[in-house]
BAPA-848528 format. One record per residue: x, y, z of N, C-alpha, C in turn; residue in one letter. Coordinates in pm, whole numbers, plus 50000, padded with zeros to 5 digits. Atoms other than C-alpha are relative to their C-alpha. Layout:
BEGIN
XYZXYZXYZA/...
***
This chain:
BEGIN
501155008449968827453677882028498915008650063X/500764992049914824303695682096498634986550018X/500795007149988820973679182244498645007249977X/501124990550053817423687682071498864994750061X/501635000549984814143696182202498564998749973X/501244996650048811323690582026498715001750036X/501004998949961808313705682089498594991349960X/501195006450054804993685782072498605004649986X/501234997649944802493704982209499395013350018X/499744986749925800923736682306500395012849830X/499924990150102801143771782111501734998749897X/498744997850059805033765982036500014987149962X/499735006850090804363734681852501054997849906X/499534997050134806663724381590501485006450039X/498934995249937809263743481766501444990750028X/499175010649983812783729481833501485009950070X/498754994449933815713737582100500844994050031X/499285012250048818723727382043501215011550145X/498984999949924821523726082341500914997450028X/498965002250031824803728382325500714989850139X/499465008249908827293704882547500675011150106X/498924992649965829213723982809500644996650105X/499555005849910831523717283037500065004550150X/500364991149917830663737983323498895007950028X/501384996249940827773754183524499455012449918X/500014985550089826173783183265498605008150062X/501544995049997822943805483260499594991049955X/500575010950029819973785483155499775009349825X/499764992050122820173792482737498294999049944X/501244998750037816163786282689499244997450130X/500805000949854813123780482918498484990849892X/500865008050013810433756282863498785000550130X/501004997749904806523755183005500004984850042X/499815012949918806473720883274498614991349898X/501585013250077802743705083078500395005749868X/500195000350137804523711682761500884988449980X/499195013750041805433676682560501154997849933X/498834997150065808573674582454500794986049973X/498555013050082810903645482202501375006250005X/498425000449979814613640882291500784995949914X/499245005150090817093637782006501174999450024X/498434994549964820923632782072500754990949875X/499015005350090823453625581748500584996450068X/498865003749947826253608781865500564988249911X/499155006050074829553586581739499064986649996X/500575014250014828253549881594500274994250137X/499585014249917830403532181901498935000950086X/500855000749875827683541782184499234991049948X/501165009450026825323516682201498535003850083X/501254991149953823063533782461500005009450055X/499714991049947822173561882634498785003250150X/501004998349865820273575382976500225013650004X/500264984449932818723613483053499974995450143X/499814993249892819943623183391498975012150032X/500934991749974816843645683526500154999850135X/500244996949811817703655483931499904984450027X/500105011949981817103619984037499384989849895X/500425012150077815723603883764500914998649884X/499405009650139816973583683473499414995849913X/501005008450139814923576383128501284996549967X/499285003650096816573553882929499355002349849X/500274994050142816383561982538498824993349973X/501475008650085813123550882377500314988949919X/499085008150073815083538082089500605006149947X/498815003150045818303541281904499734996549824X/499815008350178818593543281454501665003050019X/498375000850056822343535581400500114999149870X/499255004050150824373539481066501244995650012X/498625001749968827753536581013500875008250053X/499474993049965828873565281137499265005250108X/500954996349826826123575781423499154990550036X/501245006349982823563568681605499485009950068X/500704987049955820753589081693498994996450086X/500135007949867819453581782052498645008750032X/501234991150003815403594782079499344995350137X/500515003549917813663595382367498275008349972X/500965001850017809773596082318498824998450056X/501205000149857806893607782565499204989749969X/501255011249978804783581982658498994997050020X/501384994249932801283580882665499494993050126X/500365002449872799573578882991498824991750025X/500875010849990796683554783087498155011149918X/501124997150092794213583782984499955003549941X/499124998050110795893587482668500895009549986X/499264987450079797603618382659501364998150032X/498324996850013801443623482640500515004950079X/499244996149906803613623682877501005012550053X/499484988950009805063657383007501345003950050X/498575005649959808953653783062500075009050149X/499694996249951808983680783297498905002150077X/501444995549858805833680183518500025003550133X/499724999549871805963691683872501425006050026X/498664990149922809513711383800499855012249965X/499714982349984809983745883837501305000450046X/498404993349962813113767183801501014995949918X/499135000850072816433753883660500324982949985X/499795012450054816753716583480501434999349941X/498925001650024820133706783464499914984949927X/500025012250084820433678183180501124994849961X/498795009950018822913653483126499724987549978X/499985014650088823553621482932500704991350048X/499145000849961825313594683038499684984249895X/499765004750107826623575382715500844984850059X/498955014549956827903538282743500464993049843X/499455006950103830003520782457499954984249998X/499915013949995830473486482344500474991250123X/499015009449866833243477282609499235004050130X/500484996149860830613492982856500655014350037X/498934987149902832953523182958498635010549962X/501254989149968830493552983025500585013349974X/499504986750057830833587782948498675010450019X/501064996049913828593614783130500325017549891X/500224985950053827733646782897499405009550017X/500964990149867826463679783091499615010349843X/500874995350068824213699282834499465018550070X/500014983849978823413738482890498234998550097X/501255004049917820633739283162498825006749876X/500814994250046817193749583094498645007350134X/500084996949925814933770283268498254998249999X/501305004149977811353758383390498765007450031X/501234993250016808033780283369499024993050063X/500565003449962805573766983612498395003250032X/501184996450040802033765383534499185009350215X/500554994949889799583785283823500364990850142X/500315008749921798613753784041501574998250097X/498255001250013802953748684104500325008850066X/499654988149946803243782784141499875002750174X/500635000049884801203784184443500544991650091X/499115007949922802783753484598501355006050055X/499204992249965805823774684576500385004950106X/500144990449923804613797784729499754996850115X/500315003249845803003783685045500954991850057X/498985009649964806233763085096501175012150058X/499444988949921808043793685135500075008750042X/501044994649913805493813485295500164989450138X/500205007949868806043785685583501185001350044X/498305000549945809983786685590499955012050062X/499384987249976810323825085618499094998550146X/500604995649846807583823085946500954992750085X/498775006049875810553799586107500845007850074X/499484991349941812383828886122501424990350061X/498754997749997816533832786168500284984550092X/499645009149898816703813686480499334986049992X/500635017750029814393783486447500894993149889X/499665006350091815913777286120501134993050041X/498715004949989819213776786244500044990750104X/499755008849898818503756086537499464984649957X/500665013150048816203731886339501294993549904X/498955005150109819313727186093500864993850068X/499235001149903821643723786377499614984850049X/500585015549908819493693786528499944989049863X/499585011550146819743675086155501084999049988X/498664999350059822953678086139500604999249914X/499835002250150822893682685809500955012449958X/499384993550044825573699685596501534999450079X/498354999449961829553696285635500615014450075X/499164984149974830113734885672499405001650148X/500774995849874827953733886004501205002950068X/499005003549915830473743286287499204995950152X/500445005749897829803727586613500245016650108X/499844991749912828783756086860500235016049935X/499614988750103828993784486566498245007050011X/501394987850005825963812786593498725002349853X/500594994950142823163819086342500605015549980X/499414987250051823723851686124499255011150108X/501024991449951820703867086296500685001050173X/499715001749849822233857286669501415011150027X/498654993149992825783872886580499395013749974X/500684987850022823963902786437499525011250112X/500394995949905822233910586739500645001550106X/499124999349903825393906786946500895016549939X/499154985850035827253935586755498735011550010X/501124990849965823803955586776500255001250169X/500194998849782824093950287229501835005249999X/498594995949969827973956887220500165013349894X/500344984750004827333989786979499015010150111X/500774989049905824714003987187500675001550175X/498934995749878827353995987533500945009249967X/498334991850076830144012387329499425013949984X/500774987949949827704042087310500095007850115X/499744990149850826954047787685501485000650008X/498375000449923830924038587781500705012149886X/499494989150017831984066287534499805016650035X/500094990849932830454091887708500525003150092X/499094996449848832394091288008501144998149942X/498615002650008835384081187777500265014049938X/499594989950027835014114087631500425008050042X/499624989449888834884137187914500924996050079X/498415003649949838104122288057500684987049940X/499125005450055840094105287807500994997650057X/498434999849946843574090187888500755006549916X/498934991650053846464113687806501394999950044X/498875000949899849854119187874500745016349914X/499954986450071851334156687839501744997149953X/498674999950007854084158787633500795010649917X/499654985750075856504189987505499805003349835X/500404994850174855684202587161500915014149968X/499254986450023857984231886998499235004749921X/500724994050086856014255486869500965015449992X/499354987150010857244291486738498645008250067X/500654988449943855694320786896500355012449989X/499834988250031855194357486894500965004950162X/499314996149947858174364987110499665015950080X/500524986849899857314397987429501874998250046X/498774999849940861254390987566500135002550111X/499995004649863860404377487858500104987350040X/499635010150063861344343087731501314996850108X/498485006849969864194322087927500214990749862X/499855004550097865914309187648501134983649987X/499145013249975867224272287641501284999949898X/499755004450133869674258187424499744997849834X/500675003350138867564247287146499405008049953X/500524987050052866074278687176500705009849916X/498714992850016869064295587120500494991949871X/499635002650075870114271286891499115003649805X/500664997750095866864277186662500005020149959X/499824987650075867804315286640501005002849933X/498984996850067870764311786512500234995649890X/500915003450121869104295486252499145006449915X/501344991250027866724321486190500355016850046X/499394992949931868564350586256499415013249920X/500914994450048866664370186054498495007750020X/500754997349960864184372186295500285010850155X/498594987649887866884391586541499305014949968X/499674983050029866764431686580500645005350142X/499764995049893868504450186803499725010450075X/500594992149931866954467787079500885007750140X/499464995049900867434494087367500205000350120X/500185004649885865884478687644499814989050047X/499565009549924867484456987846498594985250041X/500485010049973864834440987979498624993349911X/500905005450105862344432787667501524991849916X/498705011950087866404415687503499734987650064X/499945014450007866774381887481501284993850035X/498645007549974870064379887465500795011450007X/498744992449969873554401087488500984995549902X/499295001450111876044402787175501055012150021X/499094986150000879274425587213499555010050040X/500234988449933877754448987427498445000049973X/501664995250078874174449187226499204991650034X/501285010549987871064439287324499204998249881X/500655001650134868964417187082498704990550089X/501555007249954865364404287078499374997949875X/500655010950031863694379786887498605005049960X/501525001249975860054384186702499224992950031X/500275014949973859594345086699500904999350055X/498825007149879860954322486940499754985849994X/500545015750024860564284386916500464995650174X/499655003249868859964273187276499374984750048X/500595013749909858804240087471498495003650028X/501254997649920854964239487541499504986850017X/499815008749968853904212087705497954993849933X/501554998250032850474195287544499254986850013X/500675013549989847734166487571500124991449923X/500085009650128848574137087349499474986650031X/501005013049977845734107487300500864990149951X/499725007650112848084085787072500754989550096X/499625010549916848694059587344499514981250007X/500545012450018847784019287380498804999750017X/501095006449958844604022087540499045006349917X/500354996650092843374044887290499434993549869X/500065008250140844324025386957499634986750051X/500895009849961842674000087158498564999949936X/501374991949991839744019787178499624996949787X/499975001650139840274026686780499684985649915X/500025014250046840943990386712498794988949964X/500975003249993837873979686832498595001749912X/500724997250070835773998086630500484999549848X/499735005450100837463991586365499994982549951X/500835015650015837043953086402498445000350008X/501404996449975833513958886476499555000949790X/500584990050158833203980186141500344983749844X/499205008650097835063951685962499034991250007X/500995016449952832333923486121499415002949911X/501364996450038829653943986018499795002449828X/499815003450187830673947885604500354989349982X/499795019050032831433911285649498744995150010X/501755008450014827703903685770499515005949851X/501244989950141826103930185479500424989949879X/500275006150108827943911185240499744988449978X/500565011549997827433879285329498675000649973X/501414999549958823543885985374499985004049830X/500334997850152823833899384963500934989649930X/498995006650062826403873584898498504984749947X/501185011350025823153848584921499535001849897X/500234993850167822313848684543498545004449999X/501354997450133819583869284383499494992949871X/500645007950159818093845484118499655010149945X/500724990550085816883865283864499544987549837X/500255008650144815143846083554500305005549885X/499764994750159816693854983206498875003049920X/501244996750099813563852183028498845003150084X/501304991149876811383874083305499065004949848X/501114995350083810113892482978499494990649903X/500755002450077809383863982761498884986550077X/500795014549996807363843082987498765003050024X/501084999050067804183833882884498965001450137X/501074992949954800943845683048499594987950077X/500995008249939799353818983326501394995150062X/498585006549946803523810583462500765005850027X/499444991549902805553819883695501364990250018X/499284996449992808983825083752500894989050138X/499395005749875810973797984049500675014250075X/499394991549981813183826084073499635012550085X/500644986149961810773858584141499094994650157X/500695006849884809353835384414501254998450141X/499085000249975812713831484543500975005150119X/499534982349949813903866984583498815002250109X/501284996449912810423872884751500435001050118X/499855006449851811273849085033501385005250024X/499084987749951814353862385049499955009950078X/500094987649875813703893885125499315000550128X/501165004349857810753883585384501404998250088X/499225010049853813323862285575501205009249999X/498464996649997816823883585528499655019450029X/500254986350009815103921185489500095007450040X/499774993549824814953932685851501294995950017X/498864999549966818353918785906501035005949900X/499494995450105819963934485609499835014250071X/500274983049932818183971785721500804996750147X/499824996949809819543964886132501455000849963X/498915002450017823173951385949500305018849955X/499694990150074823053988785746500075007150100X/500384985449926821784007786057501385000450127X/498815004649876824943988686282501265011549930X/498534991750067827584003686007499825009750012X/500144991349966826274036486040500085009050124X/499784993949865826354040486396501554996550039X/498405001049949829884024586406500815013649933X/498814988550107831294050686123499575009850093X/499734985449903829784079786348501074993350169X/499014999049879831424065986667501775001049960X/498385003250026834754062286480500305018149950X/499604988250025834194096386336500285010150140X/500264989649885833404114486652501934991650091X/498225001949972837064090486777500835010149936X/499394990150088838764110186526500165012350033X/499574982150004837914144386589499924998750168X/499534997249839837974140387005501394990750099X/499195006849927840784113587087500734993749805X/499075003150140843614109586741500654991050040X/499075011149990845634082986703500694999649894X/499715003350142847974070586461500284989649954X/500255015450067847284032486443499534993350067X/500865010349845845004008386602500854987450020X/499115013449973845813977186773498484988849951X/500905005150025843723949786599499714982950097X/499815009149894844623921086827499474997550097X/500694998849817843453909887178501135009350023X/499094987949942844723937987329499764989350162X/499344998149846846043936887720499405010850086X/500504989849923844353955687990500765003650075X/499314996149916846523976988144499485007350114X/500675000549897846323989188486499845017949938X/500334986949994845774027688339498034995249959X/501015005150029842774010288149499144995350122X/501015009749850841433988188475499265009650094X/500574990149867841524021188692498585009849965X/501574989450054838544039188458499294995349901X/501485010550053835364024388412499814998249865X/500664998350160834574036688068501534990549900X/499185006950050838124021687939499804985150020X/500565014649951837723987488178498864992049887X/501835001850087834143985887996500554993349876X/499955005650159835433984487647501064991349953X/498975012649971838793967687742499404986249966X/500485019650012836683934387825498545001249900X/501105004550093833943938387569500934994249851X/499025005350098836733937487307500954986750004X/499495013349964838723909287476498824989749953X/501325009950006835363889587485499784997549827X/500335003250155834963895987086500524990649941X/499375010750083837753874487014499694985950030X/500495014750001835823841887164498904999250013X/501844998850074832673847086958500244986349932X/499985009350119832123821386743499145005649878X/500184992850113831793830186370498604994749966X/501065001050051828483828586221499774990449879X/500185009050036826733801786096499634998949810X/500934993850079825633807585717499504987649892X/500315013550071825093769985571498874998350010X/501084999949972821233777585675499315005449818X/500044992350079820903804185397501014991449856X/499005012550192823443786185116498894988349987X/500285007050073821493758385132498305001449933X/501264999350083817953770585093500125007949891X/500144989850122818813799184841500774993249926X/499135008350120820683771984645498954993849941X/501555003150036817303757384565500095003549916X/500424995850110816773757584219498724994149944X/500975007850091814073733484152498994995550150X/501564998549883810483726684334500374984750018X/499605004849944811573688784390500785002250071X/499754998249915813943702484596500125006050108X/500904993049942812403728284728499234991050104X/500685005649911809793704184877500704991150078X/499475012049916812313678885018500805011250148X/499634990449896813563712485244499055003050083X/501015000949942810283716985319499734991250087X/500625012249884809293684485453500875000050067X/499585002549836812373680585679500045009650057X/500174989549917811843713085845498724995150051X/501435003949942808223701785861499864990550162X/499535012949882809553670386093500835001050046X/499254996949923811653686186224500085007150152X/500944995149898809413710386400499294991450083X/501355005049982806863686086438500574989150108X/499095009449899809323659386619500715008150098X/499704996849891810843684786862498805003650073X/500944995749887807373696086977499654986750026X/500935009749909806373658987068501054998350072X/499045004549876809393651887253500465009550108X/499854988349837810053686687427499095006849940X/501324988450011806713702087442499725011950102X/499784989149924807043735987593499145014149910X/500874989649996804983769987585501335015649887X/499334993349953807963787587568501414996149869X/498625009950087811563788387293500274988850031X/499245018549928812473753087235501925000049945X/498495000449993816203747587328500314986049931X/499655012450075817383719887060501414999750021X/499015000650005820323702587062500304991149907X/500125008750100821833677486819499454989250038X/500175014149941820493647987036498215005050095X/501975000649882816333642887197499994985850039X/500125017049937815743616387409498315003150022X/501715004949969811993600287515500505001650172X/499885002849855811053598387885500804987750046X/499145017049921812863562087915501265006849963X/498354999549990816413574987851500364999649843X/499825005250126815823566287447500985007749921X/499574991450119818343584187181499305001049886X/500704996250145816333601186916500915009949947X/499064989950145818293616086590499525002349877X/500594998050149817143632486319501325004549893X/499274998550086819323629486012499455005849856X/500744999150091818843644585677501354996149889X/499455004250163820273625585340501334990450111X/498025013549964822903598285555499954993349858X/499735007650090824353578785322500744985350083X/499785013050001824863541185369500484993549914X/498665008250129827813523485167499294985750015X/499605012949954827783491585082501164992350044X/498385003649883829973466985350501475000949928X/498215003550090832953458485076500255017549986X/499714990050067833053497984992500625007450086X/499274995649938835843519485139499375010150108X/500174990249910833893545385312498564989950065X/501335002649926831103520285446500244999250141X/499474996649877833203525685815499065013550053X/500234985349955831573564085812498324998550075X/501325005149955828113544885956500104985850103X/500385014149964827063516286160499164990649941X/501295006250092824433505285898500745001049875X/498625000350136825803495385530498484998649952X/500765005150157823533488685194500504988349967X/499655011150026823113455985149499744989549877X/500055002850128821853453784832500884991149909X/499295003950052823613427284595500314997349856X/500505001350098821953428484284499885009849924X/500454984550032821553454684016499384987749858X/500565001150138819563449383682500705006149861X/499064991350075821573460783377499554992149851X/500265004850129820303457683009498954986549991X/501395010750004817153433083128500874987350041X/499785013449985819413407583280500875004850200X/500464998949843820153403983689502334994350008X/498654998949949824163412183788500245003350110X/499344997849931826263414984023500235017550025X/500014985649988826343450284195501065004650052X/499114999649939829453467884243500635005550130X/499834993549892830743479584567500835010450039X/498654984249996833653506184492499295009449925X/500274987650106831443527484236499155010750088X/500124980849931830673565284324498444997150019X/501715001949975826523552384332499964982850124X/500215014249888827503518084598499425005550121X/500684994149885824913535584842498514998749978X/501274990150022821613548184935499925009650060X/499564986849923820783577685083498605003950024X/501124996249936817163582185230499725016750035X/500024990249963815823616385281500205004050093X/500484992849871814783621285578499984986750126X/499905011149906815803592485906499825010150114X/500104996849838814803594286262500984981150062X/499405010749928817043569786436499785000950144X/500485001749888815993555186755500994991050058X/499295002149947818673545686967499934992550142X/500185006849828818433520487298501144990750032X/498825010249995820523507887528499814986750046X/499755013850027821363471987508498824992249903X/500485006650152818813466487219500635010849920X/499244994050133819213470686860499375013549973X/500674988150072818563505286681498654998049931X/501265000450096815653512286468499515014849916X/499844990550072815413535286182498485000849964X/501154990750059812213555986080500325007049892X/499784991350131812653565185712498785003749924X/501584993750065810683590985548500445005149846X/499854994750102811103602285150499095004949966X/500724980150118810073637184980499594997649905X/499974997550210808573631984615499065007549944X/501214987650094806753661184448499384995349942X/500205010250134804573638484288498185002250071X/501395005149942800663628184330500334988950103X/500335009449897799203610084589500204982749937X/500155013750082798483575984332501724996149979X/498535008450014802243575984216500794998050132X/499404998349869803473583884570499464986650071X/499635012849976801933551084638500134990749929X/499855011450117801323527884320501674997149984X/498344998250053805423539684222501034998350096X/498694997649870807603554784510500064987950121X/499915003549870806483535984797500794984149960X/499205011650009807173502584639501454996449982X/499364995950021810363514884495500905003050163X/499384993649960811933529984807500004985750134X/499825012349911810693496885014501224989749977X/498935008650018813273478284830501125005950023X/498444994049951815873502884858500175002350086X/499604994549901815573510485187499944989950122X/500295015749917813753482685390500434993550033X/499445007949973814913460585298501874999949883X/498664995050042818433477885146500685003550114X/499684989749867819253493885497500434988550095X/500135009249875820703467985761501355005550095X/498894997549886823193469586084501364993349961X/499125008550080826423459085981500404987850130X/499205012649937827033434786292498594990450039X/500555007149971823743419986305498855000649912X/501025000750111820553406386092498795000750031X/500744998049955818173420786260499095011549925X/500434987650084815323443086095500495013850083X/499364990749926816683476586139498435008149959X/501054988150023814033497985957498804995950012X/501435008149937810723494586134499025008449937X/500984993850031808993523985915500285006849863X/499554990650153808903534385491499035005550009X/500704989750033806953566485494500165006249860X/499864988250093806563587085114499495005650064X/500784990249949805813618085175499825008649897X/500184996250141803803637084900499525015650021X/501184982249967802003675984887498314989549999X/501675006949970798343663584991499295009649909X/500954999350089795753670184721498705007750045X/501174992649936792213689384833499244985349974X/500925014749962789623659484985501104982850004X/499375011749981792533634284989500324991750131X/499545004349883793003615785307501565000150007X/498184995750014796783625685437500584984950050X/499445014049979797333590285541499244988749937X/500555008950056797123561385336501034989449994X/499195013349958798493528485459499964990349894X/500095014650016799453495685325499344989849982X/500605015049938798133471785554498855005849983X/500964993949945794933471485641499705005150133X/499804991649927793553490885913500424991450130X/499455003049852794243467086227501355000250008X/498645006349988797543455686114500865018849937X/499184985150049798613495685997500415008650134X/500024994749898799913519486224499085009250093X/501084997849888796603529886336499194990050020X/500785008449966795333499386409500734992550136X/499775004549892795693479386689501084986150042X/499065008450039798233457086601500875002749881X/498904994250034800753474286400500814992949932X/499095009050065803043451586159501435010349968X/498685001450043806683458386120501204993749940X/500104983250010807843472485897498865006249955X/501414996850016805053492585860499965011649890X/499684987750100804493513285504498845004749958X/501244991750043802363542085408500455011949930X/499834983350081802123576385193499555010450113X/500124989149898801793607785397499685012049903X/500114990650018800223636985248500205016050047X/499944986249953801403673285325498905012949978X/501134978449993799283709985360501455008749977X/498804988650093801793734385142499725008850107X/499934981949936800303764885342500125000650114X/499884997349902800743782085637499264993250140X/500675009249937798083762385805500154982549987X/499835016149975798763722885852499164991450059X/500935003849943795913716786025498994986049957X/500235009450119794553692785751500814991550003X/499135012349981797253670885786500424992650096X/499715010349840798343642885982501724997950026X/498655001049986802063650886014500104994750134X/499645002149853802443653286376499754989450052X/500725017849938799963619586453500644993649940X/499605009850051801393601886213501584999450064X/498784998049870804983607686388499924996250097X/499875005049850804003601786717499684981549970X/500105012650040802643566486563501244992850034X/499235008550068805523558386377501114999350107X/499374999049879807723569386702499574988650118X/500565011949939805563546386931500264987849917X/499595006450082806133520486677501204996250024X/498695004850010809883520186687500205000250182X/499535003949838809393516387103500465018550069X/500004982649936809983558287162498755002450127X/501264993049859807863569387505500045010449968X/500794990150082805803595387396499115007950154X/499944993949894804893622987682498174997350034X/501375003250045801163615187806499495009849945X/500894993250009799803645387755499975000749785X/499515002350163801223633087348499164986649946X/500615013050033799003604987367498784999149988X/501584993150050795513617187195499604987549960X/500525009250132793263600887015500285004649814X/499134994750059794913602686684499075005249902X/500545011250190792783589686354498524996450053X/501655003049993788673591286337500184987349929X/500175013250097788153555386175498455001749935X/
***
């Protein structure tokens, strides 16, 4: 079963790409430009009766359907737009389009077919968005990121109390450069302990000769002659004196190969081990690379080469400090080697013994090494999930909650100075503020709707133009909002602030989404022990346009949230500023609003004038 592309438009007219089924994640096997028009063909067995493209969150259903007796061939058919022209399947994506079908038969039973990705060419205008989106991440830099991620509590792999990469990094950088000074004094008086060594020697026969001494000449007897004077002999044989050229005797000598040593060793050898565990982690973060770098066409750019960029910006310097750590560990281990030998480390918490306790430079590295083993491992679910990014819708939905993420810790802790986040912000009254990113809300009958205090209460679904029953065990009995601020008080009810991401224009972001996301969320979203409105705010949130106003309400202006009477729930579009500057936009005001709004105390010096009317 393959699925075909036809081209409509554009220099590759006429054109046609045809994609095979597969059952697993591949390269992308062609690449398509986003404003080029493209018809959907899929053969398939007579029994299907319909079919639906799977596109990242969306769903076309087929245009129409010719059946014979043996197929049916399921077309889907751009649509023209109000100012005539043809609809462009892929507008607004960049990067990698993962396509999939999802086939239903007579009896209904469904059947979901994954198709060979494809890879998206994004005209200039796109490009640029890109770009100033992650031109804004990389200035967050290591630590913000990881603390802003930390306070969403987004992602399963997070560990509670676990380090960014950049934080652990900089800890094996301060405990190499101690391990530095403290081997200078560990050099010039190492611990030792002297112990006998047999070595042979050039025998003078002036030698007391032990046992073993004695025993090794009579072994070696060969090395015997017999001499005249008494007192250069060794020994006495039937009257004859004899003397020895070699002699194998006891010498007593310094040996390092003790515990506190292969301590010593150990250490730097865990160390060495961290530090090719960070490097590869830090390259383990994928390099995109675009397959068709050389055939893409002139005025379009690459998701990928945009990618890598930011990459390197944000990972580049810690990559060079990770290379310059291994280097200074391999010389300290070398310079171990040739001034203090061993012949096995201890990799374990070692034990400080009292030879260790009594000299500083041992003590020193004793408890820096103890201390290593209750690090906590490094965080790296920061990095997986932005360099997993394949596509500019999701790209921008990373964007915006970092955006409000920032933008909501500086109104609630506004400081000069690093802001210390934690998973939890309160208001001056005592309030719980939480920022979540993607909860999911079951509906009540559905086994996991326990993992919330709020369910989907939705009861209804639409199916083939007629109004059913919606089920409550299937793998989609949810919703799942982008971006929530939950406002928490005690002995009243909660109140949720939901905001959604859509790469889209300003017009569809409100004519389309906003109405759309009011039903699913609004009034889809409730408390499961009481029927009280929970969600007091549907924000879209879109890329803002040049001359567009970044806020565009609902209501009108008294009854909106800049007016003077405020209706709840209260819904509007929110325009974003892609670049480094934000200044143009009304993120932050519009936040403190929608925060005042849900009853949040807002710090005075947070209480401007917001909105010129």
């Amino acid at each position: 079963m393959h699925l075909e592309l036809h081209i409509k438009s554009g220099s590759r007219s006429g054109e046609v790409i045809r994609l095979n089924e597969v059952g697993s994640q591949l390269e992308p096997s062609s690449w398509v430009k986003e404003n080029e028009v493209i018809e959907l063909l899929l053969r398939v067995p007579a029994k299907f009766q319909s079919a639906t493209l799977n596109l990242y969150d969306h769903r076309v259903a087929a245009t129409y359907a010719d059946f014979d007796e043996t197929h049916t061939n399921f077309i889907w058919k751009p649509q023209r737009q109000k100012n005539r022209s043809l609809e462009c399947l892929f507008i607004n994506y960049f990067g990698l389009a993962e396509l999939s079908i999802e086939l239903e038969d007579e009896e209904e039973s469904k059947v979901i077919k994954n198709f060979e990705p494809l890879e998206i060419f994004a005209s200039k205008l796109n490009a640029q968005n890109v770009e100033d989106m992650l031109s804004y991440l990389a200035t967050l830099g290591d630590e913000q990121l990881h603390s802003l991620f930390q306070t969403t509590k987004h992602g399963a792999g997070f560990k509670e109390g676990s380090t960014s990469p950049n934080g652990s990094l900089e800890r094996l950088e301060h405990t190499i450069d101690k391990l530095s000074f403290l081997f200078q004094s560990l050099f010039s008086k190492p611990i030792t302990k002297l112990l006998p060594e047999q070595r042979v020697l050039q025998a003078s026969g002036e030698e007391d000769l032990d046992d073993s001494a004695l025993g090794w000449l009579l072994d070696n007897l060969s090395l015997v002659e017999e001499v005249d004077d008494t007192d250069r002999a060794h020994f006495e044989f039937n009257d004859r004196m004899y003397k020895a050229h070699s002699i194998q005797v006891p010498v007593l000598k310094e040996n390092s190969n003790l515990y506190e040593n292969q301590v010593v060793h150990g250490f730097i050898v865990t160390l060495l081990n961290e530090a090719d565990k960070q490097l590869a982690n830090y390259n383990r973060t994928s390099s995109l690379k675009s397959v068709f770098s050389e055939e893409m066409p002139e005025g379009y750019s690459s998701f990928f080469t945009q990618v890598n960029r930011f990459k390197k910006e944000l990972l580049g310097n810690q990559i060079e400090r990770c290379v310059r750590a291994i280097e200074r560990l391999k010389f300290l281990k070398h310079s171990l080697d040739q001034s203090i030998s061993v012949t096995n480390y201890i990799l374990d918490r070692p034990i400080l013994t009292q030879k260790a306790e009594a000299q500083q430079s041992y003590r020193g590295i004793f408890i820096e090494y103890i201390n290593w083993f209750e690090k906590s491992s490094p965080d790296w679910s920061v990095y997986e999930n932005l360099l997993a990014i394949k596509s500019i819708p999701a790209l921008f939905e990373s964007y915006t909650y970092y955006r409000i993420s920032e933008s909501l810790i500086n109104i609630l802790t506004p400081t000069k100075g690093p802001i210390s986040i934690g998973s939890l912000m309160h208001d001056m009254d005592g309030n719980e503020i939480s920022l979540v990113r993607e909860p999911t809300y079951w509906m009540p009958k559905n086994s996991r709707s326990n993992e919330s205090s709020y369910i989907n209460s939705e009861g209804k679904v639409i199916k083939k133009g007629k109004v059913e029953l919606r089920s409550s065990q299937h793998k989609y009995s949810h919703r799942c909002p982008d971006v929530v601020i939950e406002v928490r008080k005690e002995n009243k009810p909660s109140k949720l602030i939901v905001l959604d991401a859509k790469y889209t224009y300003p017009i569809l972001a409100f004519s389309k989404y906003l109405p759309e996301c009011t039903m699913k969320y609004v009034h889809g979203i409730h408390n499961r022990t009481n029927n009280k409105n929970l969600v007091c705010s549907m924000t879209i949130v879109h890329p803002m346009v040049n001359a567009d106003k970044s806020l565009q309400s609902f209501h009108t202006f008294d009854y909106s949230i800049e007016g003077s009477m405020p209706v709840s729930p209260s819904l509007q579009a929110l325009g974003l500023k892609l670049g480094l500057s934000q200044d143009s936009d009304c993120l932050r005001e519009t936040l403190k609003l929608l925060l005042k709004q849900a009853g949040v105390a807002i710090p005075e010096n947070q209480q401007l004038s917001l909105f010129i009317s």
